[in-house]
C-alpha positions in Angstrom: -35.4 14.0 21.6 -33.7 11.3 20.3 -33.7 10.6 15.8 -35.0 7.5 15.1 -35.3 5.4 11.7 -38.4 6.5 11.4 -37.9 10.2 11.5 -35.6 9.8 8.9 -37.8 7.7 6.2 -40.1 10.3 6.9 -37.9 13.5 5.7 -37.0 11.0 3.2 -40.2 10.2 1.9 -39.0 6.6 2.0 -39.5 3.3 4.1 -37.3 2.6 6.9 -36.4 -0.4 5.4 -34.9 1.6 2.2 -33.3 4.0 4.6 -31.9 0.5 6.6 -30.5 -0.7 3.2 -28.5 2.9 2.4 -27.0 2.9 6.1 -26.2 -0.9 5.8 -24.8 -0.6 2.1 -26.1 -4.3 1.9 -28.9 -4.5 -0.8 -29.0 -1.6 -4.4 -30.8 1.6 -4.0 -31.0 4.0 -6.3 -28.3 6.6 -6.6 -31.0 9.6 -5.8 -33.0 7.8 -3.4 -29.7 7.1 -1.8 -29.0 10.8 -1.6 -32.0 11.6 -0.3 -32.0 9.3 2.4 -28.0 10.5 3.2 -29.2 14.5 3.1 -31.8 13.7 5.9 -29.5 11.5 7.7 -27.5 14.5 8.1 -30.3 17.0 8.8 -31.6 15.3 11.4 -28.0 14.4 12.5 -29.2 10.8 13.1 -26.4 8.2 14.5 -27.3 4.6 13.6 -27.2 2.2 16.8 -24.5 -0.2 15.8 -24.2 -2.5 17.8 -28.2 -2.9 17.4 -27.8 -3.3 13.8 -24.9 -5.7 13.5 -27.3 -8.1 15.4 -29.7 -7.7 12.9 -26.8 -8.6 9.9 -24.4 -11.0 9.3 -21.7 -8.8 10.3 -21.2 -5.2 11.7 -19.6 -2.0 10.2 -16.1 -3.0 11.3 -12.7 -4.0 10.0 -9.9 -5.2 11.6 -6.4 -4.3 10.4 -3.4 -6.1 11.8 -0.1 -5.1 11.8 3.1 -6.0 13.5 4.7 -2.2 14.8 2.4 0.4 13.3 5.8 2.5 13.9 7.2 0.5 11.5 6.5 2.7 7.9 6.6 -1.0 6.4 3.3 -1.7 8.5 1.9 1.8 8.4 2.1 2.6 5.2 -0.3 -0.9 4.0 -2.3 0.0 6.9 -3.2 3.4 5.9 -4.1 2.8 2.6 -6.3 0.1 3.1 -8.1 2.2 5.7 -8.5 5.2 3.3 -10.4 2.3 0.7 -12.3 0.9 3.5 -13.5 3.8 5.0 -14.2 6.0 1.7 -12.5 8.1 -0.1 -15.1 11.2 -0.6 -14.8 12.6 2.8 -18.3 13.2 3.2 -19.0 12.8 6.8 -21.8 9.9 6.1 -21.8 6.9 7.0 -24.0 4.6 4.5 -21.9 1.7 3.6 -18.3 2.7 4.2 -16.6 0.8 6.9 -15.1 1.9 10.2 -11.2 0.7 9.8 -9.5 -0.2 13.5 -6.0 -0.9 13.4 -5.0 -3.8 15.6 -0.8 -3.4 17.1 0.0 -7.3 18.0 3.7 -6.5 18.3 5.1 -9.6 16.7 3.1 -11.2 19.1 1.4 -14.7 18.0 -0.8 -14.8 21.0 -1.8 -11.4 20.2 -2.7 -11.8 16.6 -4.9 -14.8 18.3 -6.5 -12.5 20.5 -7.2 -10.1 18.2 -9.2 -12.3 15.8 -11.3 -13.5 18.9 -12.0 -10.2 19.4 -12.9 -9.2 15.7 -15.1 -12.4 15.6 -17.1 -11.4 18.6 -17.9 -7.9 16.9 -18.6 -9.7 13.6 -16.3 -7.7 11.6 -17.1 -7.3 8.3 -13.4 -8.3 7.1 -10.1 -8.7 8.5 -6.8 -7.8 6.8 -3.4 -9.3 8.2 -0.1 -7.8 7.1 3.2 -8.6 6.9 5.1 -12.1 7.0 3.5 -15.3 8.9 5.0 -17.1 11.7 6.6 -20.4 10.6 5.2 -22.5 13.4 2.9 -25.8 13.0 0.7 -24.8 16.1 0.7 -21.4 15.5 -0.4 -22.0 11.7 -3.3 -24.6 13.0 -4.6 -22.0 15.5 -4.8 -19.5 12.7 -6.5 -22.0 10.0 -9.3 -22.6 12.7 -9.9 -19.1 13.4 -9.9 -17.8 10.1 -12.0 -20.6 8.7 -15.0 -19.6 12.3 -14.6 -15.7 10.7 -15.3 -17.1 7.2 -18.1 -19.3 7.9 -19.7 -16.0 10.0 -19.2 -14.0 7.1 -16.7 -12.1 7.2 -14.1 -11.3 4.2 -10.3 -12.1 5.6 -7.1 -10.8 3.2 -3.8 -11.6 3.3 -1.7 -8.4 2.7 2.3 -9.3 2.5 1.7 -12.6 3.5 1.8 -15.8 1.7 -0.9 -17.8 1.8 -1.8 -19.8 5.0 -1.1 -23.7 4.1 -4.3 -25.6 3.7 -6.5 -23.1 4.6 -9.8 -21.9 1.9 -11.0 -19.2 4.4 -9.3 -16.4 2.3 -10.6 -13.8 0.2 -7.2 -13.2 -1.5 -3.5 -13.4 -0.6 -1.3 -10.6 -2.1 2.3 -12.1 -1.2 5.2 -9.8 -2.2 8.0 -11.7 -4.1 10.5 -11.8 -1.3 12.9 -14.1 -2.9 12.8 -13.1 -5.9 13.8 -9.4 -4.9 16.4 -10.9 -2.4 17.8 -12.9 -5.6 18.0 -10.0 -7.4 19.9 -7.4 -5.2 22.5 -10.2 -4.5 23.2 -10.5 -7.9 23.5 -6.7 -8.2 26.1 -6.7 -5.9 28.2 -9.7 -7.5 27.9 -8.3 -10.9 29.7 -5.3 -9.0 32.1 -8.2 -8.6 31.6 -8.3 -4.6 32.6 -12.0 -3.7 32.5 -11.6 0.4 28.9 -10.7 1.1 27.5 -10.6 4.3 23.9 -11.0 5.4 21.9 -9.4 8.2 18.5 -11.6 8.6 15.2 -11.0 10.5 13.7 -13.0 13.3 14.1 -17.0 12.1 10.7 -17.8 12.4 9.0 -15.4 9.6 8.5 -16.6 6.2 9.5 -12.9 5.1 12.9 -13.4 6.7 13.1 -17.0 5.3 12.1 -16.0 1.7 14.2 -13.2 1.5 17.1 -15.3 2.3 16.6 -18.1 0.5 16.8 -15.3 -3.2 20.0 -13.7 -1.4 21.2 -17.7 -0.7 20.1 -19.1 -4.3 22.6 -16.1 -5.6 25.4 -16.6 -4.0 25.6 -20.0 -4.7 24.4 -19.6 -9.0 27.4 -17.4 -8.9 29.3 -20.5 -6.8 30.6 -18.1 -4.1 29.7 -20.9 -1.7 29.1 -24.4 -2.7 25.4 -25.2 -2.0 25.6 -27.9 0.6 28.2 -25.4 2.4 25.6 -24.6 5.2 28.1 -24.0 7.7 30.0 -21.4 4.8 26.2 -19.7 4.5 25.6 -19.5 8.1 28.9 -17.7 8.7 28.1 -14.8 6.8 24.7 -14.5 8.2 23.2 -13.2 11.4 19.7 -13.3 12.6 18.1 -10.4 14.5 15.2 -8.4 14.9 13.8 -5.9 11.8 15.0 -2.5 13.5 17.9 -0.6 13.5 19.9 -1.9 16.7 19.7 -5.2 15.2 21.3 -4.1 11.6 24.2 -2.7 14.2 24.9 -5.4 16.3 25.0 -8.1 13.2 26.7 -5.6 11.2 29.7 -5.9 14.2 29.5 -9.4 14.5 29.6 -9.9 10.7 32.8 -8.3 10.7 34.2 -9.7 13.7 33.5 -13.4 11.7 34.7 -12.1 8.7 37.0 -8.9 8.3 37.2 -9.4 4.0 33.7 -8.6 3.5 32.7 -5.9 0.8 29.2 -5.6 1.5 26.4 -5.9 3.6 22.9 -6.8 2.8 20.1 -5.9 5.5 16.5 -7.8 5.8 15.2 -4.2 5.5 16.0 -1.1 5.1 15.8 0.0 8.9 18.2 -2.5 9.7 20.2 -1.3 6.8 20.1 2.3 8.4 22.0 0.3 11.5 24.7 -1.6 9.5 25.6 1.7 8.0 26.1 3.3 11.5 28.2 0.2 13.1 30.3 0.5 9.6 30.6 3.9 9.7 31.6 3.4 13.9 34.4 1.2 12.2 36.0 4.3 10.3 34.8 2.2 7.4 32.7 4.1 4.5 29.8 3.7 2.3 30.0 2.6 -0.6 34.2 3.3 -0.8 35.4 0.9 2.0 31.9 -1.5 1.9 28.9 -1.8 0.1 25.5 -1.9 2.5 22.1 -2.9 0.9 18.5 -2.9 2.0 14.9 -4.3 1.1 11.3 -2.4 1.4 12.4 0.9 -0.5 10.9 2.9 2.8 10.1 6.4 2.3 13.5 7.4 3.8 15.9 5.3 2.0 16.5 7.9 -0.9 17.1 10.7 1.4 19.9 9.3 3.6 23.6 9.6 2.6 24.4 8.0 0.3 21.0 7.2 -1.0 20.2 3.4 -0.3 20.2 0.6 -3.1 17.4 -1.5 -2.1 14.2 -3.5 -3.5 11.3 -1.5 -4.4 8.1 -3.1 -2.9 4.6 -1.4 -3.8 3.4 -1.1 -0.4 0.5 1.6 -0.5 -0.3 0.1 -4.1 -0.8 -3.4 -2.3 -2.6 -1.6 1.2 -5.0 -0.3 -1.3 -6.0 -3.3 -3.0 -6.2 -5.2 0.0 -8.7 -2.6 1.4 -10.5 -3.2 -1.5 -11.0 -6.8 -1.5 -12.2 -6.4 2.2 -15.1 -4.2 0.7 -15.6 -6.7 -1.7 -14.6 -3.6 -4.4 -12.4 -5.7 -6.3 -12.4 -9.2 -7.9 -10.1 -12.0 -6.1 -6.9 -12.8 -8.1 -7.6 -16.6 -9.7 -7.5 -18.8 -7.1 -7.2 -16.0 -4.8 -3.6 -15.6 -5.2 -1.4 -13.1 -6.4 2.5 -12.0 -6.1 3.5 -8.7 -6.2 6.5 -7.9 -8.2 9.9 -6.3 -6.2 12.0 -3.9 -8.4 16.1 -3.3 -7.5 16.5 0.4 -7.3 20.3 1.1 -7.9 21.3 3.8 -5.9 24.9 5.1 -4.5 25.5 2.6 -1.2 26.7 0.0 -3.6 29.7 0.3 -5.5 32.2 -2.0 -7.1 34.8 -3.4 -4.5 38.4 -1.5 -3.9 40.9 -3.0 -5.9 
């Protein structure tokens, strides 16, 4: 026989609207009520009918977490630990107010992010988190203002995790936007203080603001230090090839970079799996790391200290900002003023960069 609502206020020795409130986490109860009510949940193994109750609320138990290549440790690092805050971190087995966390895999696709947030605002999530950098195209960026402003008006929370905020848009919670160009500024100037002059620059895809931000700190160094004169755009776009953010990219540009340019000292990659590719086409060459070239990369991924020779890169607090993100779409945490904040990026020295041969 199928456990109903009312089976459970009964063991309870509550209302079914109390026991309603502890399984929708949506109005205070108190803490031993609340246990009572979650001991005969699990007694009577009851399962609460969501798609019934999310038509009685606002919005249901879901949250949608999108992410470019959940392959990607960049993408699956923020993912995970915004799931572990929105789905609870005692590992009880209830389920009164915690969240159920689905990860959404566009692929870098725009159309696919689109569809996805149809999708989450048919099932009324309760929040929506987007990671990663935004695509730099007007009607791309007007599609995604409208949709996020129909999810806010229905109720649900929408973050920005990685991702500057949208242009002219008040539909989010909170924007945590890592400081792309300021940790691109800095690891270019690490290199020149090394007293590298002939730098070249492997790029992501041209139309994401993480690629463009990064650049601009790498470009903004290189021409304080007067390496290139700053209307030169045809000297920066000689030392700089765009590509994807994986590994076979970071090898082909790494090639072409030398094939434009056989003086260079070091290499700077969008990331550090591209990096890992530059450092394979270099060491193809018969060239090595740091003796013959300097490579450097950006994320600080968990395997960039482990390869040989360790990677210099930028540090950027990925599960630190995952988590926070996952909070704010729980509504656990208080929005940043004016629901922005950037995330610091920390140069990590390490032994792929060296001072050029004599």
């Amino acid at each position: 026989m199928t456990v109903t609502l009312a089976d459970v206020a009964a063991r309870a020795r509550v209302s079914p609207a109390t026991v309603s409130r502890v399984l929708n986490g949506n109005y205070p109860v108190a803490a031993s009520t609340r246990e009572r009510v979650l001991r005969a949940v699990d007694e009577l193994d009851y399962v609460l009918n969501g798609p019934a109750s999310s038509l009685a609320a606002a919005t249901s138990d879901l949250v949608g977490i999108l992410v470019n290549d959940i392959a990607d440790p960049f993408f699956g690092i923020m993912a995970g630990a915004a799931q572990t805050e929105i789905g609870g971190q005692e590992g009880t087995g209830r389920a009164g107010g915690e969240k159920l966390a689905v990860v959404c895999n566009t692929g870098g696709s725009p159309e696919r992010e689109l569809t996805y947030l149809t999708l989450l605002q048919r099932q009324r999530a309760a929040a929506v988190v987007l990671t990663g950098g935004a695509i730099e195209d007007p009607a791309h960026i007007s599609a995604m203002s409208a949709k996020l402003t129909k999810l806010a008006d229905a109720g649900t929370r929408v973050v920005l995790c990685g991702r500057p905020p949208l242009p002219g848009s008040d539909a989010i919670v909170a924007s945590l936007a890592f400081d792309n160009r300021g940790g691109g500024r800095r690891l270019t100037e690490h290199l020149i203080a090394l007293g590298h002059r002939r730098i070249g620059y492997v790029a992501g895809p041209l139309e994401r603001t993480t690629t463009r931000h990064r650049l601009e700190g790498h470009r903004a160094a290189v021409t304080a230090a007067g390496l290139v004169d700053e209307g030169d755009v045809a000297g920066l776009e000689r030392l700089t090839v765009h590509g994807s953010y994986d590994r076979r990219s970071g090898y082909d540009a790494t090639l072409e970079l030398l094939r434009r340019d056989a003086s260079l000292t070091a290499v700077v990659a969008a990331n550090d799996t591209v990096a890992l590719g530059a450092c394979a086409a270099l060491r193809d060459q018969g060239l090595r790391i740091p003796e013959d070239i300097s490579v450097a990369g950006f994320d600080d991924l968990p395997f960039s200290i482990d390869v040989v020779p360790s990677l210099t890169t930028v540090r950027l607090p990925l599960f630190e900002a995952g988590a926070r993100a996952g909070r704010l779409a729980m509504g656990n945490e208080t929005p940043p003023p004016g629901g922005i904040a950037t995330i610091p990026a920390e140069l990590m020295v390490r032994g792929s960069t060296a001072p050029p041969r004599a």
